[in-house]
C-alpha positions as CSV (number, residue, x, y, z in Angstrom):
1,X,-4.9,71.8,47.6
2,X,-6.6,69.0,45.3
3,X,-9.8,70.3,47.5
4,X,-9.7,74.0,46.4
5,X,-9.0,73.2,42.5
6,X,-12.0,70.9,42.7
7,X,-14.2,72.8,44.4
8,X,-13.2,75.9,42.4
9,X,-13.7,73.8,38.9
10,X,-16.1,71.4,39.2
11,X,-18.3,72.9,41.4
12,X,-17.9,76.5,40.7
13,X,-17.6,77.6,44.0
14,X,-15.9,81.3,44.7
15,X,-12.5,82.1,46.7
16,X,-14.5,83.6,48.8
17,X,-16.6,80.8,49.3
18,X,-14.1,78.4,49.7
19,X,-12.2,80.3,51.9
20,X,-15.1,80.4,54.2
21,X,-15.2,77.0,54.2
22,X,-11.8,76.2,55.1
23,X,-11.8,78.4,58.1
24,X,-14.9,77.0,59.3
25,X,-13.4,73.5,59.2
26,X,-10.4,74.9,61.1
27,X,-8.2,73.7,58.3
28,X,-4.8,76.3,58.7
29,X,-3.7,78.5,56.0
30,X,-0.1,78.6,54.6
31,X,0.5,81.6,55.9
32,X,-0.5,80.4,59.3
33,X,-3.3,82.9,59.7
34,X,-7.1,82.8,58.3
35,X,-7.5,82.1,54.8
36,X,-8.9,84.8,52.6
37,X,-10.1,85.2,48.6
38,X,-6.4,86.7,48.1
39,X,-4.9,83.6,49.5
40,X,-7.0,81.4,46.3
41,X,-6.7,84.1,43.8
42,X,-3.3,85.8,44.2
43,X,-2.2,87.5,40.9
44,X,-1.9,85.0,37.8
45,X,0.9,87.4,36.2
46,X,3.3,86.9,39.2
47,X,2.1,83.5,39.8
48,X,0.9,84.0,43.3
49,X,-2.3,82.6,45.0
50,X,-3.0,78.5,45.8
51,X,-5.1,78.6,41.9
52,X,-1.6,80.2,40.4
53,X,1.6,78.0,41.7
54,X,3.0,76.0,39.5
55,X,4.8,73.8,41.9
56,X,1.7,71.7,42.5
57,X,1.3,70.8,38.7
58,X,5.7,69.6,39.3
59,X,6.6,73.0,37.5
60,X,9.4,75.1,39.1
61,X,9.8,78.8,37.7
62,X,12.6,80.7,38.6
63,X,13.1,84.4,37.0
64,X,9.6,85.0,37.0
65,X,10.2,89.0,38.5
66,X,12.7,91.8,38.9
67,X,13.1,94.0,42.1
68,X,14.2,97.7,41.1
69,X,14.7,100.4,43.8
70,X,12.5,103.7,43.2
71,X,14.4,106.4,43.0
72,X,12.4,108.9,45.2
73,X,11.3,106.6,47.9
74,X,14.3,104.6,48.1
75,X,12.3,101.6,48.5
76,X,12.8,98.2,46.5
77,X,9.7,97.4,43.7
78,X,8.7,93.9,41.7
79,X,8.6,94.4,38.3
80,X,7.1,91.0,36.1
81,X,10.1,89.9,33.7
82,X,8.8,88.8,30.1
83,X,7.9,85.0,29.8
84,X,10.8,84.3,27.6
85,X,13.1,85.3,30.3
86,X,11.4,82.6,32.5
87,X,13.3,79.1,33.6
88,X,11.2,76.4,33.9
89,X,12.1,73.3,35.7
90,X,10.1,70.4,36.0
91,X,10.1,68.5,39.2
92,X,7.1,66.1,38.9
93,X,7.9,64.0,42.1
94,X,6.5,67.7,44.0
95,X,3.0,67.4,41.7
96,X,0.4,67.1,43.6
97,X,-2.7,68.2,41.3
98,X,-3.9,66.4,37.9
99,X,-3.2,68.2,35.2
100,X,-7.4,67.9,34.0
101,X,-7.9,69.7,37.5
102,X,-4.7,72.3,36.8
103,X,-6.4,72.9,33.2
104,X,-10.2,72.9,34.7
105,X,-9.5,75.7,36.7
106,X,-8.0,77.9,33.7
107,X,-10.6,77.4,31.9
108,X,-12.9,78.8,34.8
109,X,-10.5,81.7,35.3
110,X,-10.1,82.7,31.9
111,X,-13.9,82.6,31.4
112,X,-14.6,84.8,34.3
113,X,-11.8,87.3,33.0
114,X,-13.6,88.0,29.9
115,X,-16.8,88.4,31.8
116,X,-15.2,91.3,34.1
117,X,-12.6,92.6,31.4
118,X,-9.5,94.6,33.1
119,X,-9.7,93.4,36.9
120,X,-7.0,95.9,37.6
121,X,-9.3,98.7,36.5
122,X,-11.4,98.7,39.4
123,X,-8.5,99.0,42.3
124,X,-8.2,102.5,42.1
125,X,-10.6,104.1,45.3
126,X,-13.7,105.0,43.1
127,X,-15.4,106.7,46.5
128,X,-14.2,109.5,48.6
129,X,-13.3,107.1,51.8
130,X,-12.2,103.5,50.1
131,X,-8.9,102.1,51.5
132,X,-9.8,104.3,54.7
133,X,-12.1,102.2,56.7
134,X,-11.1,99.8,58.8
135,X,-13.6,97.1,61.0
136,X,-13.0,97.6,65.1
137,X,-14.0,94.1,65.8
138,X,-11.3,91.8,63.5
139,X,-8.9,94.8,61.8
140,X,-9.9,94.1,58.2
141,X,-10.9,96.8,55.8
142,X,-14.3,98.1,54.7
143,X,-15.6,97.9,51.6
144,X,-18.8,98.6,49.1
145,X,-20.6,94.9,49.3
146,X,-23.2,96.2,47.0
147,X,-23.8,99.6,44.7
148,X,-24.5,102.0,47.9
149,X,-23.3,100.3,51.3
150,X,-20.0,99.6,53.1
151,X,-18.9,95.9,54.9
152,X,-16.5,94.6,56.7
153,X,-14.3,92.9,53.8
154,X,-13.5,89.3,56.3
155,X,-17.1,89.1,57.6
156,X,-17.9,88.6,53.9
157,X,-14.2,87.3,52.5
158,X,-13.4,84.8,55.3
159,X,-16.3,84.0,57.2
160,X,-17.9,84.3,60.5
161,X,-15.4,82.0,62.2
162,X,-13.1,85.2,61.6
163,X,-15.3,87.9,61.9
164,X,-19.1,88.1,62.8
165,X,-19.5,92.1,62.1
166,X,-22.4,91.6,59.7
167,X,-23.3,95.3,59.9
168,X,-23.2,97.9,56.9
169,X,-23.5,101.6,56.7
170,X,-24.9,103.5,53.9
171,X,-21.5,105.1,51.6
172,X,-24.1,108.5,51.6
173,X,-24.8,108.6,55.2
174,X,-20.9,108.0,56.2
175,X,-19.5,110.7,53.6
176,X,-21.7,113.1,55.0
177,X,-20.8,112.6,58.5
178,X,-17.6,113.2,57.7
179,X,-17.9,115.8,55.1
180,X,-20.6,117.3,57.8
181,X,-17.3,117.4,60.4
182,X,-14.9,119.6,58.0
183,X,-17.5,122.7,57.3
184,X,-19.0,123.0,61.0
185,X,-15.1,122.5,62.5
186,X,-12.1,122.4,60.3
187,X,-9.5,125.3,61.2
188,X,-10.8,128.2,62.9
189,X,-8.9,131.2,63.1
190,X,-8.0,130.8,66.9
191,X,-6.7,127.1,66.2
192,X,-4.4,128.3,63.7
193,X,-3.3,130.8,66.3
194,X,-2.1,128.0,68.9
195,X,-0.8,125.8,66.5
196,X,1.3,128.4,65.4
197,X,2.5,129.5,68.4
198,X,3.0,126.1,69.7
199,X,5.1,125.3,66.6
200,X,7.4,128.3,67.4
201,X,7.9,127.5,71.3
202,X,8.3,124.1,70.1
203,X,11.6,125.3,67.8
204,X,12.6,127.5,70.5
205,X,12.9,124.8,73.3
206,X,15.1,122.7,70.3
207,X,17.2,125.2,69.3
208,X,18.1,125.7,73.1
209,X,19.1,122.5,74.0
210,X,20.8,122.0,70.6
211,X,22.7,125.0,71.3
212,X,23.7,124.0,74.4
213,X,24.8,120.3,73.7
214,X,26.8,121.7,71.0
215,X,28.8,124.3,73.5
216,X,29.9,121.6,75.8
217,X,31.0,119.6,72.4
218,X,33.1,122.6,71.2
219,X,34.8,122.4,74.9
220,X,35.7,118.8,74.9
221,X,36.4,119.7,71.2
222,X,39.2,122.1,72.5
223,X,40.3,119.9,75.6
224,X,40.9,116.8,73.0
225,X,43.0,119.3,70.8
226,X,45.1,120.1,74.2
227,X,45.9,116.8,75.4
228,X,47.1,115.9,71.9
229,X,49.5,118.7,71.4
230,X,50.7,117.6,75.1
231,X,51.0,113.8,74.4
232,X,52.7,114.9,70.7
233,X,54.8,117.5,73.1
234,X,56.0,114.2,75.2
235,X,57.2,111.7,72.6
236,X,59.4,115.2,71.6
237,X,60.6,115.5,75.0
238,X,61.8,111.7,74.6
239,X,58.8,109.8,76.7
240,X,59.1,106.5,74.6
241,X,55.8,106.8,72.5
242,X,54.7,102.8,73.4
243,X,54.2,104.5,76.6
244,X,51.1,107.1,75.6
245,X,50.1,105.0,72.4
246,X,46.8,104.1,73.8
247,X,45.6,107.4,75.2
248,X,46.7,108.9,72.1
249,X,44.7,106.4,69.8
250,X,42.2,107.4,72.6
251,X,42.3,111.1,72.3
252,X,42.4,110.9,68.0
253,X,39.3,108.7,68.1
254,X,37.0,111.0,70.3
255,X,38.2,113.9,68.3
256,X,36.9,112.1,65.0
257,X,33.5,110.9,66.5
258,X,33.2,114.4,68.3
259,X,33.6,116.0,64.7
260,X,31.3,114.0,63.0
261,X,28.7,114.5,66.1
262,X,29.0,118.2,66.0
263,X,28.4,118.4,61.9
264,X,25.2,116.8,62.5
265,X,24.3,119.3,65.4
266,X,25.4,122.1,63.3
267,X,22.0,121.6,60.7
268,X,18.9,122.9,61.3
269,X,17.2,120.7,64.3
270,X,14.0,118.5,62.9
271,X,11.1,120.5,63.0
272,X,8.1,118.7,65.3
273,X,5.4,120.4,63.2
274,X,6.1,121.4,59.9
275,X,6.4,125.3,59.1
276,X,4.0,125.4,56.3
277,X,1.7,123.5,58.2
278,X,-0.9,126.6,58.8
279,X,-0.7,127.5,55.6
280,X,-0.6,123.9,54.3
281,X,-4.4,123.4,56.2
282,X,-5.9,126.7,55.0
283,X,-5.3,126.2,51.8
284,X,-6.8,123.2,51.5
285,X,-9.6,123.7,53.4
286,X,-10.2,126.5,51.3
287,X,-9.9,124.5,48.2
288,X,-12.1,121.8,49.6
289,X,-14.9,124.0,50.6
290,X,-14.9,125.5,47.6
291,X,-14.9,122.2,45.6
292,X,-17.6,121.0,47.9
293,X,-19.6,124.0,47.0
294,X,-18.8,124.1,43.5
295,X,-19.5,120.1,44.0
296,X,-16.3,119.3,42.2
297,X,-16.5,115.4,43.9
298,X,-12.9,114.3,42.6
299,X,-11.1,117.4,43.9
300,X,-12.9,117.3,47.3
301,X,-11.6,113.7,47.5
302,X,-8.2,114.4,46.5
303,X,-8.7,117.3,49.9
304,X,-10.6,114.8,52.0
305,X,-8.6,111.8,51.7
306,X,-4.9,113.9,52.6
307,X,-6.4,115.1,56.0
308,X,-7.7,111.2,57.0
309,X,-5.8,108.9,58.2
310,X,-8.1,105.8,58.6
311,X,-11.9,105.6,59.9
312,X,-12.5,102.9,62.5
313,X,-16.0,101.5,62.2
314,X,-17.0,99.3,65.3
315,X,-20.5,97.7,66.1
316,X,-22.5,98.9,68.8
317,X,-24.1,96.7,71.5
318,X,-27.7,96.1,71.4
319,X,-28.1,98.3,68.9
320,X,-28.2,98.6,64.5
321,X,-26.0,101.6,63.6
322,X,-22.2,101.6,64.3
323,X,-20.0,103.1,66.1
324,X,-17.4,105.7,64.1
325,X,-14.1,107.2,64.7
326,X,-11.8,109.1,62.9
327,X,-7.8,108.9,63.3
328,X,-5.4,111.6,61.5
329,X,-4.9,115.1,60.8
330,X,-8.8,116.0,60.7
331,X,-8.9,113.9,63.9
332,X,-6.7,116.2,66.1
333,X,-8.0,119.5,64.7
334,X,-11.8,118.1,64.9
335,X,-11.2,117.0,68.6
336,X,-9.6,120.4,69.8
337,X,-12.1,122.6,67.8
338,X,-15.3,120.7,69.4
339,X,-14.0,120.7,72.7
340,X,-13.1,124.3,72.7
341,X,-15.3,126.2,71.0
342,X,-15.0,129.4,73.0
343,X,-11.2,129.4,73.3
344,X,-12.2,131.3,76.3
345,X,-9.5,128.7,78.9
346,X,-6.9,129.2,76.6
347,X,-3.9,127.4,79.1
348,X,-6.6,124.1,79.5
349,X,-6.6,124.3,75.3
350,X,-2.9,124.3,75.0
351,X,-2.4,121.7,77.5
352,X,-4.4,119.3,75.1
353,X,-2.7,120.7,72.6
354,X,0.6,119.3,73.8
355,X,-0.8,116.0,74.6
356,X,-1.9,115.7,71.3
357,X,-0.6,113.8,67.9
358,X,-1.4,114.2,64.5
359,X,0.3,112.3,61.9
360,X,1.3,114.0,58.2
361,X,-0.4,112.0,55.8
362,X,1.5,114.5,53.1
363,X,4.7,112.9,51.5
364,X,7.0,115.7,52.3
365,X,11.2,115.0,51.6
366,X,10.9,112.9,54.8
367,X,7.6,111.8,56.7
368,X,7.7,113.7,59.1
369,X,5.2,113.5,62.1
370,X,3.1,116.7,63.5
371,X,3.5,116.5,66.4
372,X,2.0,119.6,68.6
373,X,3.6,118.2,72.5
374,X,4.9,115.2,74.4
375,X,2.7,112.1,73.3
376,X,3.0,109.8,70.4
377,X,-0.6,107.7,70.7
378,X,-2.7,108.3,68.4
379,X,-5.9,110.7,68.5
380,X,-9.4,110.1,67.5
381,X,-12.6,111.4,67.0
382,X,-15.8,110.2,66.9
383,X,-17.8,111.3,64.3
């Protein structure tokens, strides 16, 4: 620790020089994986980050945030509680850095703020495909290194001792590509077609076998409702009721999980693909074409982006340029459309089809997954 806060203010050195560092000495990171700029820097408002913790100065804060649950995702949320609501205890037998070092490294941090103003400003994606790349050799993100080219974020972050991917691709050349992809093969008429009719044979095949699970339900239903009347029927008749206690516990519990099982069967079963689906893709791909042609950049993003899952960038052997595939919506529709053009084998198409998974990158009422068949592992396409 007193080895990052000197470096960082007395030497000047960057997180992400310093992280760099520490992995190439093989020194482990407190989270037990390779250190990063993130791991230095955290976020000085919640107090996170090696540069951040007050612990190593022998400060303790407790109250420092707030979790709330979001009403619409049901999912729990920090929320940063005002300083005043802070407690502070002081525990100086766990300080471990000077306080000149502690107040050296402020004075660094709040310089370089007011250098780059709002450092939140800039996290929003700026370019059609940010927060959609990702590096085949180590995992990590892509990102712009400089004004007009895209890196792998740990080659440059964390090192070569974690990843060695040096190569960059132009942001022009890569948007193209994929841009390139949507007007040559996007949604033809016939792939709407089997999409649709797969969707409806797909519903079909539920609706059977729900049907049918719930008949044989409605018979034990019945049965359940028969044997009770005859145990109830007994204990009249004077059979002493210790006797047929059990099996009538028995009979009264399978008749309440049978009830509740059969309210559930009742609803609508759980689409595969969604029903608006066709309609969902041609309307956007109309709307995208024509903000591409109108070149309307933000509302072609807004397009792009929803059909993309994540674009997997992986060097090539022996050779500059890199190797890209595409995972998502766009992937499965891209794949089927390139590979059958003429829809002439229509059985052979299907048969993909059904072997096929798309994932819906929309945030419906659920998330629900498009799925057009049997298989669940993901589909790509190279671009």
């Amino acid at each position: 620790m007193r080895r990052i806060f000197h470096e960082y203010a007395h030497e000047n050195k960057s997180p992400k020089a310093i992280a760099s560092d520490l992995n190439k000495d093989g020194i482990p990171c407190p989270s037990g994986k390779a250190w990063g700029q993130s791991t230095i820097n955290g976020n000085r408002k919640r107090g996170t980050g090696i540069l951040n913790n007050h612990l190593y100065i022998g400060e303790l804060i407790w109250n420092r945030q707030r979790m709330l649950k979001d009403p619409q995702t049901g999912k729990r949320i920090s929320r940063i509680n005002n300083e005043s609501e802070w407690i502070r205890q002081n525990v100086p037998d766990l300080r471990i850095v000077e306080q000149e070092l502690w107040d050296a490294a402020k004075t660094r941090q709040t310089l370089l703020d007011k250098r780059s103003g709002n450092m939140g400003a800039h996290k929003r994606p700026q370019h059609l495909l940010s927060g959609l790349l990702v590096c085949g050799q180590c995992g990590s993100g892509y990102a712009m290194v400089n004004a007009e080219r895209y890196g792998c974020s740990a080659a440059r972050n964390k090192g070569e001792s974690v990843c060695a991917n040096k190569k960059t691709i132009k942001r022009g050349e890569l948007e193209s590509k994929v841009l390139d992809a949507l007007k040559s093969h996007l949604m033809q008429d016939e792939l709407v077609e089997v999409f649709c009719e797969e969707y409806a044979r797909h519903m079909n095949s539920l609706r059977s076998a729900q049907n049918a699970a719930l008949a044989r339900n409605e018979a034990e239903a019945t049965q359940l409702t028969k044997d009770k009347e005859n145990i109830i029927q007994a204990i009249k008749d004077g059979v002493p009721a210790s006797m047929i206690k059990d099996e009538l516990v028995r009979v009264s519990t399978r008749q309440d999980a049978l009830a509740e099982l059969m309210k559930a069967q009742s609803a609508e079963p759980q689409p595969l693909i969604h029903p608006t689906m066709a309609r969902r893709y041609r309307k956007e791909v109309a709307a995208l074409h024509k903000a591409l042609g109108d070149q309307q950049g933000g509302e072609a993003k807004e397009h792009v982006r929803a059909l993309i899952e994540k674009i997997v960038l992986t060097p090539k052997k022996g050779r500059e340029d890199l190797a890209l595939d595409l995972y998502g919506d766009l992937a499965g529709i891209l794949k089927i459309a390139s590979e059958n053009k003429s829809m002439k084998n229509k059985a052979d198409f299907i048969k993909k089809l059904e072997a096929m998974t798309v994932n819906d990158n929309h945030n419906f009422e659920r998330s629900i997954q498009l799925v057009a068949g049997a298989g669940f592992e993901p589909t790509t396409f190279g671009l």
